[in-house]
N, CA, C and O atoms as CSV, one atom per row, in Angstrom:
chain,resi,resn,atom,element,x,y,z
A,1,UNK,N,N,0.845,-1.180,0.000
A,1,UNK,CA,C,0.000,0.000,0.000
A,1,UNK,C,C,0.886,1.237,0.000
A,1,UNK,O,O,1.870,1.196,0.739
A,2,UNK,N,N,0.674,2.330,-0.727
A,2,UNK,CA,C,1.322,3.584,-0.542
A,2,UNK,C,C,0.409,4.607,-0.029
A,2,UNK,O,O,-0.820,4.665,-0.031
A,3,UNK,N,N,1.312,5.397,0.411
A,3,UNK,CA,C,0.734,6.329,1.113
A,3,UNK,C,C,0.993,7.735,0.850
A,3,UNK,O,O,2.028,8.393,0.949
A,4,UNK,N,N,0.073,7.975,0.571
A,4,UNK,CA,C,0.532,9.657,0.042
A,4,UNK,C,C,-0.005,10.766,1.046
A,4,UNK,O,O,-1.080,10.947,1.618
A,5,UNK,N,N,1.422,11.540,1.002
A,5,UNK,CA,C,0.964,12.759,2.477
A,5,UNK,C,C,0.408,14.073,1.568
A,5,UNK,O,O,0.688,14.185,0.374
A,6,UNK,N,N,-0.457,15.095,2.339
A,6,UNK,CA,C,-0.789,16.049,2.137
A,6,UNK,C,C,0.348,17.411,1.426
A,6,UNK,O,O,0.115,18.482,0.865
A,7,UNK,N,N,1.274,16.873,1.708
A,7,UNK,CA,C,2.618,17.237,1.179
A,7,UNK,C,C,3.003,17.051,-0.474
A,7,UNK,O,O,3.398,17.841,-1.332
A,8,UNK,N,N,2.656,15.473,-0.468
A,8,UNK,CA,C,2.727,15.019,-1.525
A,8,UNK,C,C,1.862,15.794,-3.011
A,8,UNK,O,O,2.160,16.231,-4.123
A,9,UNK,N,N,0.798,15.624,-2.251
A,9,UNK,CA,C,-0.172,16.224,-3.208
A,9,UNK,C,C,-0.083,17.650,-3.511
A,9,UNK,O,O,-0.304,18.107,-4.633
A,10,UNK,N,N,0.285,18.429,-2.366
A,10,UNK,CA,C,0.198,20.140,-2.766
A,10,UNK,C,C,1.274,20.387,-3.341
A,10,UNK,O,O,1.165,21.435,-3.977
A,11,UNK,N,N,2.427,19.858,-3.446
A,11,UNK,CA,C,3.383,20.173,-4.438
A,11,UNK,C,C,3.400,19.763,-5.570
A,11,UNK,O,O,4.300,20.190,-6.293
A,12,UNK,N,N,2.514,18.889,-6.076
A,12,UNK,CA,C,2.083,19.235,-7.762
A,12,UNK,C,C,1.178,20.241,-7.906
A,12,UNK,O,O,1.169,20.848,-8.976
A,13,UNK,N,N,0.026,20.693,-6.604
A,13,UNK,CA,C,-1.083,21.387,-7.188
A,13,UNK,C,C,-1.040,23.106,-6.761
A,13,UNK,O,O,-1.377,24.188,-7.243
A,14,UNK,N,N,-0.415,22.573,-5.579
A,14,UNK,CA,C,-0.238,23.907,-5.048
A,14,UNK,C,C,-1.651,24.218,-3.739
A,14,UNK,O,O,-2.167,25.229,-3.263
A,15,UNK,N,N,-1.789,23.112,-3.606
A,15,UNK,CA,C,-2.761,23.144,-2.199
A,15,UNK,C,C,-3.505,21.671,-2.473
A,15,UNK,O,O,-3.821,21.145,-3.540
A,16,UNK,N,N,-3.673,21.179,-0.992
A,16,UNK,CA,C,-3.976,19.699,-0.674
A,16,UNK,C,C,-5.390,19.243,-1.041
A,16,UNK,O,O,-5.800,18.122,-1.342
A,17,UNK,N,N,-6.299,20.920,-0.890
A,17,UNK,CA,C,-7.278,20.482,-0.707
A,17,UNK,C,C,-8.004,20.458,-2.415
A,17,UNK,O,O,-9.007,19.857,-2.801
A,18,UNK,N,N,-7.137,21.275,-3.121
A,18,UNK,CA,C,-7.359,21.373,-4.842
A,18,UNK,C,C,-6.199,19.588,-5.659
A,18,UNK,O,O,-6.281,18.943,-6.704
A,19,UNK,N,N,-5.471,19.527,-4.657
A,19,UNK,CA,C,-4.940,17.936,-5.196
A,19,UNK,C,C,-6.285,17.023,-5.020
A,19,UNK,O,O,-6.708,16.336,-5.949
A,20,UNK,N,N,-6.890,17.080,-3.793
A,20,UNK,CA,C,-8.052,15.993,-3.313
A,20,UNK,C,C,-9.350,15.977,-4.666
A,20,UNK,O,O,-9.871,15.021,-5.241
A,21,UNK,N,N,-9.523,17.258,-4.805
A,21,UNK,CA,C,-10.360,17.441,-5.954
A,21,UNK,C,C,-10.575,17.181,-7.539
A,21,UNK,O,O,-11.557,17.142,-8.280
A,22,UNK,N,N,-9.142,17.019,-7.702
A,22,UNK,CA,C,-8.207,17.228,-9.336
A,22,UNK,C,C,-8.504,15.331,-8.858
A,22,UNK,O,O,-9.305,14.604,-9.446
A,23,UNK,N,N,-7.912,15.046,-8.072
A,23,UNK,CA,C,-7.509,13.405,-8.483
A,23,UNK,C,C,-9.062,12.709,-8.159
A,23,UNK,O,O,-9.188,11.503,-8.373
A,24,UNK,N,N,-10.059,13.379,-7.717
A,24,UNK,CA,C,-11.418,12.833,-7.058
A,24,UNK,C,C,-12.042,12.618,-8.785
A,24,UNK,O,O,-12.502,11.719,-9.489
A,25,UNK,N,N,-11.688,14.138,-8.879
A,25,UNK,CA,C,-12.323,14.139,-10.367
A,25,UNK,C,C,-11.578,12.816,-11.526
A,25,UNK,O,O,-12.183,12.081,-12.306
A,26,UNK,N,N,-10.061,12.901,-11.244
A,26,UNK,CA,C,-10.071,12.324,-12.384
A,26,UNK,C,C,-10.715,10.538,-12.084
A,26,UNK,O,O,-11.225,9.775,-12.905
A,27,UNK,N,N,-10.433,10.316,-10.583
A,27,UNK,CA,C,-10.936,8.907,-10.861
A,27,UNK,C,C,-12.064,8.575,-11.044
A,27,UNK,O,O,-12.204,7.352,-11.046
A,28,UNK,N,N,-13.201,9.306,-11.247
A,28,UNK,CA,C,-14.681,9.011,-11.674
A,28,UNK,C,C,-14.612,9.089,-12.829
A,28,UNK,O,O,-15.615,8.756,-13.460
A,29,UNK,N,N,-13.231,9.627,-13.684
A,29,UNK,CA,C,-13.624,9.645,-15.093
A,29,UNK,C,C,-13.069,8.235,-15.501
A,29,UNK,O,O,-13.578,7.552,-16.389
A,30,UNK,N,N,-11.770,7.800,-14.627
A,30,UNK,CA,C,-11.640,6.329,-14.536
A,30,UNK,C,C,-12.443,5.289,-14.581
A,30,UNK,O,O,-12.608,4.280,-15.267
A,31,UNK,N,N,-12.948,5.867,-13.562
A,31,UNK,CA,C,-14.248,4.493,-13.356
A,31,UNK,C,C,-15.768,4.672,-14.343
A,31,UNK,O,O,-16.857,4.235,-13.972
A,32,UNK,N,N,-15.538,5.381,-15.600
A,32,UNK,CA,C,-16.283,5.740,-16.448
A,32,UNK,C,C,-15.982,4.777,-17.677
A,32,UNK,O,O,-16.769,4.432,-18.559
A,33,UNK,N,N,-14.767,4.460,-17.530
A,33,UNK,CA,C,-14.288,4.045,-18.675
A,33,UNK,C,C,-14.245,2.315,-18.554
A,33,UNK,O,O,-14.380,1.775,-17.456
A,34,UNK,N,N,-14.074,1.653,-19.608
A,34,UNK,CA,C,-14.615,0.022,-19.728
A,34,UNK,C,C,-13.719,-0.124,-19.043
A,34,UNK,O,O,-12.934,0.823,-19.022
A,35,UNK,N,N,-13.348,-1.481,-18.062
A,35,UNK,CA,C,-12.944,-2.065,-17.251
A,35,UNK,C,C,-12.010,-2.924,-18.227
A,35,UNK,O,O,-12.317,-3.369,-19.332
A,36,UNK,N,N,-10.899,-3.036,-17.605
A,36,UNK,CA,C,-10.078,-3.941,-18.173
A,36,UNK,C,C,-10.396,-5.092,-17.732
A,36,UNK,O,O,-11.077,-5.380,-16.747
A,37,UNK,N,N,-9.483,-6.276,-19.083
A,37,UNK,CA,C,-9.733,-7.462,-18.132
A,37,UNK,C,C,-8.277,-7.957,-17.575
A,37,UNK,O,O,-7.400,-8.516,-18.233
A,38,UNK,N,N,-8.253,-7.620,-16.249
A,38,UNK,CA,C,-7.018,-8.045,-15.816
A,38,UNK,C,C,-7.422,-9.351,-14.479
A,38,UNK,O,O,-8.479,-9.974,-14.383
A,39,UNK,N,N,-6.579,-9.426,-13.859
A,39,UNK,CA,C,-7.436,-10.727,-13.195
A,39,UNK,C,C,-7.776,-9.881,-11.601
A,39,UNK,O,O,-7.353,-8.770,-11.280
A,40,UNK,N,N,-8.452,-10.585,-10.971
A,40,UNK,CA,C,-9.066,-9.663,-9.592
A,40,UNK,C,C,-7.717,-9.342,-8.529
A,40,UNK,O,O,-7.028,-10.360,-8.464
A,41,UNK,N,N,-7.282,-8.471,-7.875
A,41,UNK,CA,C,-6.746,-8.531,-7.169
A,41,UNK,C,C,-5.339,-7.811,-7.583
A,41,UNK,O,O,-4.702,-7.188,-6.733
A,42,UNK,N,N,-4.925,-7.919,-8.815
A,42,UNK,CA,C,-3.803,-7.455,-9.322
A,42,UNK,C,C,-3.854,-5.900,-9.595
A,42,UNK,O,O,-2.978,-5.042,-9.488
A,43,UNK,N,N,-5.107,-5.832,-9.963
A,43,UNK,CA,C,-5.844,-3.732,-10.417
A,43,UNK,C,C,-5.781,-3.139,-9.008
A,43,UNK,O,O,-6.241,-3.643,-7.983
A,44,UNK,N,N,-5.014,-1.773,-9.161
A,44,UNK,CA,C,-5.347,-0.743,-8.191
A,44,UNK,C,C,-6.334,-0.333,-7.994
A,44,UNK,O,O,-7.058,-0.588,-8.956
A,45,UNK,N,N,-6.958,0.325,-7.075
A,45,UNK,CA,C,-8.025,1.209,-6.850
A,45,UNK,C,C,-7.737,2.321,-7.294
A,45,UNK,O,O,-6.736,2.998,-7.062
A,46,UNK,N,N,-8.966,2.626,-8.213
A,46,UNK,CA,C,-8.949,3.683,-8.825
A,46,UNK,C,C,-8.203,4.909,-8.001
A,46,UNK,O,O,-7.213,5.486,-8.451
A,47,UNK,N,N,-8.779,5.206,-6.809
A,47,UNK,CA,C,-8.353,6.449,-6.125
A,47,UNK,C,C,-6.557,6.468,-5.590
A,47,UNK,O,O,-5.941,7.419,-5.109
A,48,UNK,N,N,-6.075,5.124,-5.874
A,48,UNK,CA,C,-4.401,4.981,-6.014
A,48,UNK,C,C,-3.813,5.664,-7.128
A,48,UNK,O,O,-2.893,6.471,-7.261
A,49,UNK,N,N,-4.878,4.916,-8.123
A,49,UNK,CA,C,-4.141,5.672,-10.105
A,49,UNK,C,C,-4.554,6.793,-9.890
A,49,UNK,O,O,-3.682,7.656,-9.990
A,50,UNK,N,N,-5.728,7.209,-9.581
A,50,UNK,CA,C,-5.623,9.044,-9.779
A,50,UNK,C,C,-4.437,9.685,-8.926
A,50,UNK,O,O,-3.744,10.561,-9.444
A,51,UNK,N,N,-4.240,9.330,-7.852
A,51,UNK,CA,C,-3.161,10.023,-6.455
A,51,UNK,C,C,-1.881,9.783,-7.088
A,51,UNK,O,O,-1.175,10.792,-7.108
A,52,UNK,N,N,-1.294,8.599,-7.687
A,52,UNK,CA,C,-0.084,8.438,-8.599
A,52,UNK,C,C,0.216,8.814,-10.098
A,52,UNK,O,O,1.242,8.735,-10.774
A,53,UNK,N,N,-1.168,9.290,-10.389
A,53,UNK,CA,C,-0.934,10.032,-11.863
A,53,UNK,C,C,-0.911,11.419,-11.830
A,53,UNK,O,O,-0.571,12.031,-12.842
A,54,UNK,N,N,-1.356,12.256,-10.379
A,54,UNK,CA,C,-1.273,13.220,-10.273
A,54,UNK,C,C,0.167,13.677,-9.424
A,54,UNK,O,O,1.154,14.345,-9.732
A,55,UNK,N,N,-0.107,13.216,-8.649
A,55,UNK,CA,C,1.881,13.367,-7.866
A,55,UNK,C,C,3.022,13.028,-9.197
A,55,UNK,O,O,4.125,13.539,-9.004
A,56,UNK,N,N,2.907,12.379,-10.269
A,56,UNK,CA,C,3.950,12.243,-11.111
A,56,UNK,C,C,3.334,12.829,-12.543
A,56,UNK,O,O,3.242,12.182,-13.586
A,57,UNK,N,N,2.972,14.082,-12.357
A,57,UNK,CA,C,2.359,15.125,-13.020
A,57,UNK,C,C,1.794,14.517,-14.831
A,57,UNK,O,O,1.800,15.115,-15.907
A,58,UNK,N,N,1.510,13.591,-14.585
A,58,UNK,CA,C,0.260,12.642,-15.636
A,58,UNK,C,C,-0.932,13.551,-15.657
A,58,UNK,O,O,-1.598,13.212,-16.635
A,59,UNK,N,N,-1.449,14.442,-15.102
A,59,UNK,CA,C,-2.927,14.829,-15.370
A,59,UNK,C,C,-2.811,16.360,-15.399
A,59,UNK,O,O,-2.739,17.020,-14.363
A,60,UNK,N,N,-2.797,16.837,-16.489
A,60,UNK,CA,C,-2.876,18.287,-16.873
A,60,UNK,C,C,-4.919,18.491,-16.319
A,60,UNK,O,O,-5.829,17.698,-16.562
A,61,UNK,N,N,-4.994,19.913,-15.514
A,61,UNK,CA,C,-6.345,20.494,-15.123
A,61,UNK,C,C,-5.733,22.005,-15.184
A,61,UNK,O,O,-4.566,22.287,-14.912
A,62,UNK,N,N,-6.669,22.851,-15.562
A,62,UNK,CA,C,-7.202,24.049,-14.972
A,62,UNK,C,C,-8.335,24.898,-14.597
A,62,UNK,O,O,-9.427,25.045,-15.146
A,63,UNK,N,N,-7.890,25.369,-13.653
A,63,UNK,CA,C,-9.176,25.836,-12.744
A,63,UNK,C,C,-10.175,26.835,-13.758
A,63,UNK,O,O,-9.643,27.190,-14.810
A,64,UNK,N,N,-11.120,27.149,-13.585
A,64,UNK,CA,C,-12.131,27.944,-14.740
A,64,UNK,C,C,-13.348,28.513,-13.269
A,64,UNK,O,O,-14.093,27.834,-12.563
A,65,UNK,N,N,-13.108,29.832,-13.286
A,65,UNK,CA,C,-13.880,30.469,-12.452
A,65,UNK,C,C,-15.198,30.235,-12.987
A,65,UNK,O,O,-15.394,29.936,-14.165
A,66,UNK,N,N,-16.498,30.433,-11.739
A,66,UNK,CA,C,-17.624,29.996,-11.753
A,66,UNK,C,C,-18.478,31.591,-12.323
A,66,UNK,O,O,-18.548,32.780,-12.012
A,67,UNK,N,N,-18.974,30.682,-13.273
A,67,UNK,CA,C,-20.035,31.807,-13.990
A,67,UNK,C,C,-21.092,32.290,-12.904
A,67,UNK,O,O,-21.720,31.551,-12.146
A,68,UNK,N,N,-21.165,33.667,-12.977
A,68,UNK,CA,C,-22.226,34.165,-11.805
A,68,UNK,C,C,-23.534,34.605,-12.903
A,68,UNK,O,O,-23.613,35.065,-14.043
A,69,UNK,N,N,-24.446,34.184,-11.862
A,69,UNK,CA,C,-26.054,34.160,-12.363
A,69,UNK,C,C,-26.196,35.679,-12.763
A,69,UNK,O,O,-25.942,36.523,-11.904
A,70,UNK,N,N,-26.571,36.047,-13.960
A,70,UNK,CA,C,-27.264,37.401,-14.071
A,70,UNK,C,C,-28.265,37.634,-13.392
A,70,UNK,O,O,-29.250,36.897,-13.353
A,71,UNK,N,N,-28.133,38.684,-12.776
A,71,UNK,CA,C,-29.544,39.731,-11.923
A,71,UNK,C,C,-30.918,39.257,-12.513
A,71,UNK,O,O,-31.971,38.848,-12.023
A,72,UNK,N,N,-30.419,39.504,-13.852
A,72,UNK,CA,C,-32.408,39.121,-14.102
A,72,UNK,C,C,-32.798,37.482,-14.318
A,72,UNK,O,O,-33.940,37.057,-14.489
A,73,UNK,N,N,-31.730,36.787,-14.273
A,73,UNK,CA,C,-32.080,35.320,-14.042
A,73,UNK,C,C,-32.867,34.942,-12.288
A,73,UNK,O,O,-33.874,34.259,-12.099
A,74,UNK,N,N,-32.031,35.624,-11.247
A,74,UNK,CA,C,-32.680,35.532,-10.099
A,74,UNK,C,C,-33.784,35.633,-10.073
A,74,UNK,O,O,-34.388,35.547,-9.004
């Protein structure tokens, strides 16, 4: 098992709590995708491959500020 510290993660992202998010995201897009056939037991958990593809800078993201509601939509 590896273990990745809060350390680990903010020095690719530049904060722990935007690493938790970047790799959350990418492993649902993981687990989106067809399943290999490898045999049981040998496959990581997804949330390992996202944490090791992001600490060894495999996953390009950028942040995109949140569109604010126009006045007359309220």
């Amino acid at each position: 098992m590896h273990v990745f510290t809060p350390d680990d993660v903010a020095a690719t992202t530049g904060s722990k709590y935007l690493g938790v998010l970047v790799s959350a995201k990418y492993a649902r897009e993981l687990n989106s995708l067809p399943r290999q056939t490898l045999p049981i037991g040998e496959e990581k958990k997804l949330t390992t491959r996202a944490l090791e593809a992001l600490i060894s800078n495999q996953i390009e993201f950028r942040l995109v500020k949140r569109r604010r509601r126009e006045e007359s939509e309220i």
